[in-house]
C-alpha positions as CSV (number, residue, x, y, z in Angstrom):
1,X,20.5,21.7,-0.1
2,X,21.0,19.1,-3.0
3,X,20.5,15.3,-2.7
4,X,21.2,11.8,-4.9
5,X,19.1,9.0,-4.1
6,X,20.8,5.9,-4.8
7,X,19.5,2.1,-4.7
8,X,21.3,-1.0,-4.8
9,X,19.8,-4.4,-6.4
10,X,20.3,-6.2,-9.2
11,X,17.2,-6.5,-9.9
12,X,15.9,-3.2,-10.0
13,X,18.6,-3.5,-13.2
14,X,17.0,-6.4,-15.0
15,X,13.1,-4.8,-14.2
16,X,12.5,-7.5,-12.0
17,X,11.3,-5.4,-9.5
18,X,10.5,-1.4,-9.9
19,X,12.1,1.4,-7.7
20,X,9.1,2.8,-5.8
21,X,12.0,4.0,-2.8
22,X,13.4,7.2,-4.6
23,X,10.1,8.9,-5.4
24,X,9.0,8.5,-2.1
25,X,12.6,9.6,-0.5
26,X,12.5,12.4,-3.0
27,X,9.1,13.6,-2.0
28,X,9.5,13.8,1.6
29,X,12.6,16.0,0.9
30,X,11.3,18.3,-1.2
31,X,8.8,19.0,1.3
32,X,11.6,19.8,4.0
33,X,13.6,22.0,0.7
34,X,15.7,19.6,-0.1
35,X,16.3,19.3,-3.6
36,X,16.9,16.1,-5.2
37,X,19.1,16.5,-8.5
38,X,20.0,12.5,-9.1
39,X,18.5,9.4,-8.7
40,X,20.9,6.3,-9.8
41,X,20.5,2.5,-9.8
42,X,23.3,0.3,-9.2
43,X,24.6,-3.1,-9.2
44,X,25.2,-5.3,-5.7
45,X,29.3,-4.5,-6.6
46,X,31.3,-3.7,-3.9
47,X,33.7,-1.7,-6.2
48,X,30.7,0.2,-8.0
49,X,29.3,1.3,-4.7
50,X,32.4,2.7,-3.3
51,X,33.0,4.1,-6.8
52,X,29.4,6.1,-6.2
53,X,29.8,7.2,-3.0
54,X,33.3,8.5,-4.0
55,X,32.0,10.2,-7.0
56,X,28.9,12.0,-4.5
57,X,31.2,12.9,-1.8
58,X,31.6,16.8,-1.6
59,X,29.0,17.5,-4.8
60,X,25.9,16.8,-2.6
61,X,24.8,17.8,0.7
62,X,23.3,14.4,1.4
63,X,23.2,10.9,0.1
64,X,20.2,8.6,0.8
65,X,21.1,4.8,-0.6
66,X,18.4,2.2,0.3
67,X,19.1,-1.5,-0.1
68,X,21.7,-4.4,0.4
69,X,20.7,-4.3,4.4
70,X,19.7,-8.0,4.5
71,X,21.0,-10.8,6.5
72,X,22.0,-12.6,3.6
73,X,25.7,-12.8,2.3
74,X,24.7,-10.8,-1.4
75,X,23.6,-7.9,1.2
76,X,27.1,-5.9,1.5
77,X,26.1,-2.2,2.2
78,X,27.5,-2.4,5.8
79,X,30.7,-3.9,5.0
80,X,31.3,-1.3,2.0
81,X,30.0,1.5,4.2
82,X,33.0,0.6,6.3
83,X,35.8,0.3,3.9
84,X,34.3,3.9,2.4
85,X,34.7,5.2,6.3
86,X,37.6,3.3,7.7
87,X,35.9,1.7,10.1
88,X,34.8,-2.0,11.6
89,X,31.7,-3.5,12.4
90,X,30.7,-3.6,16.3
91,X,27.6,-5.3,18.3
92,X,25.1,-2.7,19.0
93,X,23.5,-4.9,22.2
94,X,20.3,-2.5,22.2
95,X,19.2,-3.8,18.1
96,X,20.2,-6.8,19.1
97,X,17.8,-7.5,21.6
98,X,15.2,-5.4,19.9
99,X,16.0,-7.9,16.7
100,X,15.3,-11.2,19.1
101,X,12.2,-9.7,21.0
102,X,10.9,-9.2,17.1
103,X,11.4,-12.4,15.6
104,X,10.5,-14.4,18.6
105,X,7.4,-12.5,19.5
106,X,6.3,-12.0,15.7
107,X,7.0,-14.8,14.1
108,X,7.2,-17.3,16.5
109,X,11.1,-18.5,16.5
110,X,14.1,-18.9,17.5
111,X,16.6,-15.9,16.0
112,X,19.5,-17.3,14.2
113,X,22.9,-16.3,14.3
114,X,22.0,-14.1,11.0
115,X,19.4,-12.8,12.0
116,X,21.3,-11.8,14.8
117,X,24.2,-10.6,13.1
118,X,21.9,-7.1,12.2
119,X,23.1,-5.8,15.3
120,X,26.2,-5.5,13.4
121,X,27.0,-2.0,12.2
122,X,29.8,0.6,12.0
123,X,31.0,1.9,15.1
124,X,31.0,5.5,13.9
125,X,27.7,5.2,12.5
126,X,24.4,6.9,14.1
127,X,21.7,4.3,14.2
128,X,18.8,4.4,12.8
129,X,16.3,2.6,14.9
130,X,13.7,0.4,12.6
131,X,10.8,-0.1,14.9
132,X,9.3,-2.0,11.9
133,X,11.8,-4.3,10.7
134,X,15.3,-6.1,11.5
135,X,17.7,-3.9,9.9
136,X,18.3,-0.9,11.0
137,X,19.2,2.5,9.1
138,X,22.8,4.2,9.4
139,X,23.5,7.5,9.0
140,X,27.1,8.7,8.6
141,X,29.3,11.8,7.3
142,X,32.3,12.3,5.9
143,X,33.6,15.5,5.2
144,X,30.6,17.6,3.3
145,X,28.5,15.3,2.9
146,X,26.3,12.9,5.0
147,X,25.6,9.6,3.8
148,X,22.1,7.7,5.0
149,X,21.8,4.1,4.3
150,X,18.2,2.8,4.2
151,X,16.5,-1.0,3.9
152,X,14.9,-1.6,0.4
153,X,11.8,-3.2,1.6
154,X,9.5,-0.4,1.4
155,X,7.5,-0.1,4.4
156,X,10.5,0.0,6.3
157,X,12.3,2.4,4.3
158,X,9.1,4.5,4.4
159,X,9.2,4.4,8.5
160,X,13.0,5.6,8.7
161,X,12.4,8.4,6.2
162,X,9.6,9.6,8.6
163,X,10.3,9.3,11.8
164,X,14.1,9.3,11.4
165,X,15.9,10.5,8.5
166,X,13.5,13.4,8.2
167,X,13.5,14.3,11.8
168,X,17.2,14.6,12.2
169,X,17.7,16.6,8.7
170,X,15.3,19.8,10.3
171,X,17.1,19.6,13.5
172,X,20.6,20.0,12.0
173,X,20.5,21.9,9.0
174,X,18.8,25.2,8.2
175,X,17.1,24.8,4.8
176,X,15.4,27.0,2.0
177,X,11.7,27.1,1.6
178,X,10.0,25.1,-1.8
179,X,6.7,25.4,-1.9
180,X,4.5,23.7,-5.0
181,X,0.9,24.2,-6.0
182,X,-0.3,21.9,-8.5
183,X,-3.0,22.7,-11.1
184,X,-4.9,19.8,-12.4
185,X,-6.6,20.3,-15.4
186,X,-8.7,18.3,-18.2
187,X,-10.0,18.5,-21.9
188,X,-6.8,19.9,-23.2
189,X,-3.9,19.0,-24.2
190,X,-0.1,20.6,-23.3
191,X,0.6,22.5,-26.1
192,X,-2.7,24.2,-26.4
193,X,-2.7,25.1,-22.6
194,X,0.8,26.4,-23.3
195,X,-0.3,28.7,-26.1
196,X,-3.1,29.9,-23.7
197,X,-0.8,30.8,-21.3
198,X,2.2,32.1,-22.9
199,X,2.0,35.7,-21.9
200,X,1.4,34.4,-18.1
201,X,4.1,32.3,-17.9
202,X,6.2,34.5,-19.4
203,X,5.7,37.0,-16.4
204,X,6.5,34.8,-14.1
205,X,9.0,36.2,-11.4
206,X,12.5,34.4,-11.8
207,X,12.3,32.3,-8.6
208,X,8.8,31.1,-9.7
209,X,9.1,27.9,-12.5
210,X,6.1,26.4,-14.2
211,X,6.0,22.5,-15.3
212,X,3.7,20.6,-17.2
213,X,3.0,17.0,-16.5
214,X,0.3,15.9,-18.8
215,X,-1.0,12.6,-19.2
216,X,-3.8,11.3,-22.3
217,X,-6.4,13.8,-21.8
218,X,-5.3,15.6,-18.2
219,X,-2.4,17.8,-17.7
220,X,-1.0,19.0,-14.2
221,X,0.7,22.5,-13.7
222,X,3.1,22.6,-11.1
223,X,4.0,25.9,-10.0
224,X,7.4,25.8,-7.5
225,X,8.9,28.7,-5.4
226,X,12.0,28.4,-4.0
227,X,13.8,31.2,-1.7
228,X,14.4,32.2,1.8
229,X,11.3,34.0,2.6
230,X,8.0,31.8,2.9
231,X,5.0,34.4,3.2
232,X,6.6,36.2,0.0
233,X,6.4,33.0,-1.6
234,X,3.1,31.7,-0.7
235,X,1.8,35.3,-1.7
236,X,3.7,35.2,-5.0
237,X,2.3,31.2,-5.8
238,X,-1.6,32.4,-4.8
239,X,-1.1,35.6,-6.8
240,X,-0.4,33.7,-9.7
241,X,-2.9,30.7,-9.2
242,X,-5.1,33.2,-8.8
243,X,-4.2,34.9,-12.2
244,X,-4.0,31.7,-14.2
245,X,-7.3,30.3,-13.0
246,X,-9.4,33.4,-15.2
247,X,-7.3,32.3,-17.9
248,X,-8.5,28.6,-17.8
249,X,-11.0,27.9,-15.9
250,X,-13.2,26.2,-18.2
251,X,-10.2,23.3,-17.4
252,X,-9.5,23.5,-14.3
253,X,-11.1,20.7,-11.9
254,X,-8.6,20.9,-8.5
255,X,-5.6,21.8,-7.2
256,X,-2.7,20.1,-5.1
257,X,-1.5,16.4,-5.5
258,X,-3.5,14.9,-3.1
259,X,-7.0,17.3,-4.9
260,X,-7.2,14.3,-7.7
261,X,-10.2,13.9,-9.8
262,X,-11.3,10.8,-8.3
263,X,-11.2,13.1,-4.7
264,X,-13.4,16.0,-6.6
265,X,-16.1,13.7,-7.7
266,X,-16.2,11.4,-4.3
267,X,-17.3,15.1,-2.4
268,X,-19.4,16.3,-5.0
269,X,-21.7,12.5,-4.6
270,X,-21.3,13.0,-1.2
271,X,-22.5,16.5,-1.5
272,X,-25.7,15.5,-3.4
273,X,-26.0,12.3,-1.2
274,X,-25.2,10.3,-4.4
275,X,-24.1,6.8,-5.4
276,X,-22.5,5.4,-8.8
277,X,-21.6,2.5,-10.5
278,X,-19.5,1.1,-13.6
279,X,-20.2,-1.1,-16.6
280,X,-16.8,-1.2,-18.3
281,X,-15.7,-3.1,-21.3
282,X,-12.8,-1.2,-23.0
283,X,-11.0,0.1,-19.9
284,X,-11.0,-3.4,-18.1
285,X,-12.1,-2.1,-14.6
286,X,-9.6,0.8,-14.2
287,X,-12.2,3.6,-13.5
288,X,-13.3,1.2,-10.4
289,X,-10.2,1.4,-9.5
290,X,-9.4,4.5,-9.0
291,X,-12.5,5.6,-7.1
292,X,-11.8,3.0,-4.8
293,X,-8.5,4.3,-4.4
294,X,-10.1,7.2,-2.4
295,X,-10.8,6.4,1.3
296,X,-14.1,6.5,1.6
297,X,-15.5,5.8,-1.5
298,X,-17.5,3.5,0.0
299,X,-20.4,5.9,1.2
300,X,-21.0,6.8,-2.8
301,X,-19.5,3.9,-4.8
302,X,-21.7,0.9,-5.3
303,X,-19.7,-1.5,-7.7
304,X,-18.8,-2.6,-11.1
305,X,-18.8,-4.8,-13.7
306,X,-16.3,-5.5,-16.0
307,X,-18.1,-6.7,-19.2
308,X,-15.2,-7.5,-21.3
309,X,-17.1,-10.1,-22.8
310,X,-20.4,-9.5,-25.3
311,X,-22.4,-12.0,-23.4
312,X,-21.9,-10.7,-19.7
313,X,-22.8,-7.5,-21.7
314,X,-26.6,-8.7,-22.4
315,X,-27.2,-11.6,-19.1
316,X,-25.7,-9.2,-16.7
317,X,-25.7,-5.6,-17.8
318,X,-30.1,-6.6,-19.7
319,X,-28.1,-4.8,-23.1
320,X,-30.0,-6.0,-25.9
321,X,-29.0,-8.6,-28.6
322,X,-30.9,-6.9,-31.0
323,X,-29.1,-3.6,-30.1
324,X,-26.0,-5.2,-30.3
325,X,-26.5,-7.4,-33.9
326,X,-28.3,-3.7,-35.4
327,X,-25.2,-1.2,-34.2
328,X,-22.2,-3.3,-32.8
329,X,-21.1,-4.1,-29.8
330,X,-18.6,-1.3,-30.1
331,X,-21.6,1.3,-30.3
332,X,-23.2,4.5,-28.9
333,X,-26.4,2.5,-28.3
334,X,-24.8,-0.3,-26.3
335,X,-23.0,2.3,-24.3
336,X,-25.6,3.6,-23.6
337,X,-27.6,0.8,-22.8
338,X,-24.8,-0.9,-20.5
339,X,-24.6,2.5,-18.3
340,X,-28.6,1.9,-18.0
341,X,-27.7,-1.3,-17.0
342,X,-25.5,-1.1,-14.4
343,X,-27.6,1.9,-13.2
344,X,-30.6,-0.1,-12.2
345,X,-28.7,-3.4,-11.5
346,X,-26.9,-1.2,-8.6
347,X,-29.7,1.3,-8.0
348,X,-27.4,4.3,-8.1
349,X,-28.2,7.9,-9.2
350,X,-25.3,7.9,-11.7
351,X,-23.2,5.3,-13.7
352,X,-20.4,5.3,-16.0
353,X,-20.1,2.7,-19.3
354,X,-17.1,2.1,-21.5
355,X,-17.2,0.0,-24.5
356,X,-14.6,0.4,-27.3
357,X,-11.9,-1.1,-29.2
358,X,-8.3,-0.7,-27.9
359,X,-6.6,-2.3,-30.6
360,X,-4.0,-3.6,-31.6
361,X,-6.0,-5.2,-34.3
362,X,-9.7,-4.7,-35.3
363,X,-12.0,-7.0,-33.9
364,X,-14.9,-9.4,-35.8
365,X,-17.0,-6.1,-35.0
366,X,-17.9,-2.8,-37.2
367,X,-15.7,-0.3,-35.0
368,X,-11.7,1.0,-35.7
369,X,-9.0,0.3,-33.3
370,X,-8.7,3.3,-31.3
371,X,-13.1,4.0,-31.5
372,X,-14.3,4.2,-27.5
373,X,-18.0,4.7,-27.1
374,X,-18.3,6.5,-22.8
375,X,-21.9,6.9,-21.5
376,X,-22.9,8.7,-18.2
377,X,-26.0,8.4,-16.7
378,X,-27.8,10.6,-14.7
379,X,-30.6,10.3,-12.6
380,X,-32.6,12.3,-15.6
381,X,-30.9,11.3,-18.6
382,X,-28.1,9.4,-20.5
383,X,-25.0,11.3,-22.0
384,X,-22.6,9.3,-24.7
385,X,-19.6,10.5,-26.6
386,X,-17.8,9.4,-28.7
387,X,-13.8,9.5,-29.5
388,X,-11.0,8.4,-31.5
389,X,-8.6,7.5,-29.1
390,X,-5.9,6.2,-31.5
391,X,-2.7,4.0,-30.6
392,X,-1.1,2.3,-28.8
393,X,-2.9,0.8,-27.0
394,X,-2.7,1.4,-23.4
395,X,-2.4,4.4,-24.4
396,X,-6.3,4.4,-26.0
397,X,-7.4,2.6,-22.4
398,X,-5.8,5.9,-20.4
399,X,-7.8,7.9,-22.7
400,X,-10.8,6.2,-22.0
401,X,-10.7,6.3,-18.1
402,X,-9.7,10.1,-18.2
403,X,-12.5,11.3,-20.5
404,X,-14.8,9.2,-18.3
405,X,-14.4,11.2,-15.2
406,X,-13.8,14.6,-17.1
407,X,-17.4,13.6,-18.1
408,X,-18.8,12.4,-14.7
409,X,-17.5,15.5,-13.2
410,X,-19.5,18.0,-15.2
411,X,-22.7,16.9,-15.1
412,X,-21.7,16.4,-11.2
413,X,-20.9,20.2,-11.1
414,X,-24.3,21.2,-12.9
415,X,-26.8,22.4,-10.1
416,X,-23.6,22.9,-7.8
């Protein structure tokens, strides 16, 4: 089965706001085999969104369009979903109460006559009932294809697709099997990985397809199956995995989407009972970050300190201004020194500095844009590398954070 995602808004054209809808839409039908070949952004035009749906109709098994459900007069979905269909809007009694009961319990008010007015929806169209929001979902088909129309506020959208639109697409339509197993890998870059693996990808049976997605300083495999038969493609996908993995497995740190590198290290310190910290400079926090994006990194992540400045470096972090005036503040030394810091100031077992120079421009100090100084400490010792991370500049920071945990997570793995 083949699906377009479309959204409507204005100003997802003019990057006011970012489409987050279609990768989540397209996700959760790839994991019921449906296959999503197009993703398009269009204007709030009545004439442009009947010219899409026109153009979709009969070249894709489903449509998903999110957006333009508001109460709000620029909000004209439902009105152009019933020109498309022939149809007129009618009262649907059951959202409208539902719609009431919500505003008046929620928030505390009266509903208004527009707020109301989301009751109103095509009378051919199934409902889609938004137990999280005011307006609801419609889901309606005309000839080949079915056409699902979807709020833009994300949370809502998010509730349809799962306990709606997803639902009612595995109980009416019999689907192939695509099954992915991601590879996550660091230290290499994609080319070199691809010349390692050349003969093994060129084996590959026909309804088996490799991707790379590499980012600075980690690159994904994804390995896809798609056919009818699910235990010859799950044999086919561990076969393989298996078979890559004594090719590269100096490189390989996880497997699967949700197996990140963040999720690796958080059960190896829970493993060892461990805690860390961070003292960063160049990468402005973002290695916190993403620790903490792990539930449960509270059990094993202490805190940070973002030390941006040279003088939260030596009152905060104890680095010394003697190290600092002798090697830089962009140094190996005062890496080093700032992972010590942070170590005792949070009593962990381990600790992660980065101090560097991201560019654009060279700074007062000694060190070239691009020159990132990383320390780890362990409870024995204190590790520091350093790299030329080059341009441009966020660029040089994603560097920085990757190489960080691609360090961490060795010396977490010695003694495993």
């Amino acid at each position: 089965m083949k699906a377009t995602i479309v959204t409507i808004g204005d100003e997802i054209l003019i990057g006011q706001i970012v489409d987050t809808n279609s990768g989540y839409i397209a996700k959760s039908l790839d994991k019921i085999g449906v296959q999503t070949i197009e993703m398009l952004s269009i204007s709030d035009d009545k004439k442009h969104i009947l010219d899409t749906l026109s153009s979709l109709q009969n070249n894709v098994d489903i449509v998903v369009i999110t957006g333009g459900l508001g109460p709000t007069k620029d909000d004209i979905t439902k009105h152009t979903f019933c020109e498309y269909f022939q149809d007129t809007l009618v009262r649907n009694l059951e959202i409208e109460k539902y719609v009431i009961e919500l505003i008046e319990t929620v928030m505390k008010r009266p509903a208004s006559q527009m707020n109301k007015d989301q009751a109103l929806l095509p009378s051919k169209c199934h409902v889609l009932f938004n137990k999280v929001g005011t307006a609801p979902g419609m889901w309606m088909k005309k000839e080949n294809t079915v056409f699902i129309s979807l709020p833009g506020v994300p949370y809502e959208m998010k509730y349809l697709v799962d306990n709606e639109v997803i639902p009612k697409i595995v109980k009416e339509y019999e689907r192939p099997y695509i099954i992915h197993k991601t590879i996550l890998t660091y230290g290499q870059g994609e080319s070199l990985i691809a010349e390692r693996i050349e003969s093994w990808e060129n084996n590959l049976p026909e309804y088996l397809k490799l991707a790379y997605l590499p980012n600075p300083g980690r690159v994904r495999l994804r390995l896809t199956a798609r056919g009818t038969n699910k235990e010859i493609l799950e044999k086919a996908i561990e076969e393989n995995v298996a078979s890559l993995t004594k090719i590269i497995n100096d490189i390989i740190v996880g497997f699967d989407e949700d197996e990140t590198i963040e999720v690796i290290i958080g059960r190896l310190l829970k493993q060892k009972n461990a805690t860390i910290a961070t003292a960063e400079s160049v990468s402005g926090g973002r290695i916190a970050q993403q620790i903490t994006s792990v539930a449960g990194a509270s059990s094993y992540f202490r805190g940070s300190v973002v030390s941006y400045a040279t003088d939260t470096k030596v009152s905060v972090l104890n680095v010394s201004q003697e190290t600092i005036n002798q090697y830089d503040v962009v140094s190996k030394e005062v890496a080093s020194e700032m992972a010590i810091g942070i170590q005792k100031l949070m009593k962990t077992d381990y600790a992660i500095a980065t101090t560097g120079n991201a560019g654009p421009t060279k700074e007062a100090g000694k060190a070239e844009v691009g020159i990132v100084f990383i320390a780890i400490a362990t409870p024995n010792s204190v590790l520091v590398e350093e790299h030329n991370f080059g341009q441009p500049r966020e660029k040089a920071i994603d560097r920085t954070v990757n190489k960080a945990f691609e360090m961490i997570l060795k010396e977490l793995l010695k003694n495993v």
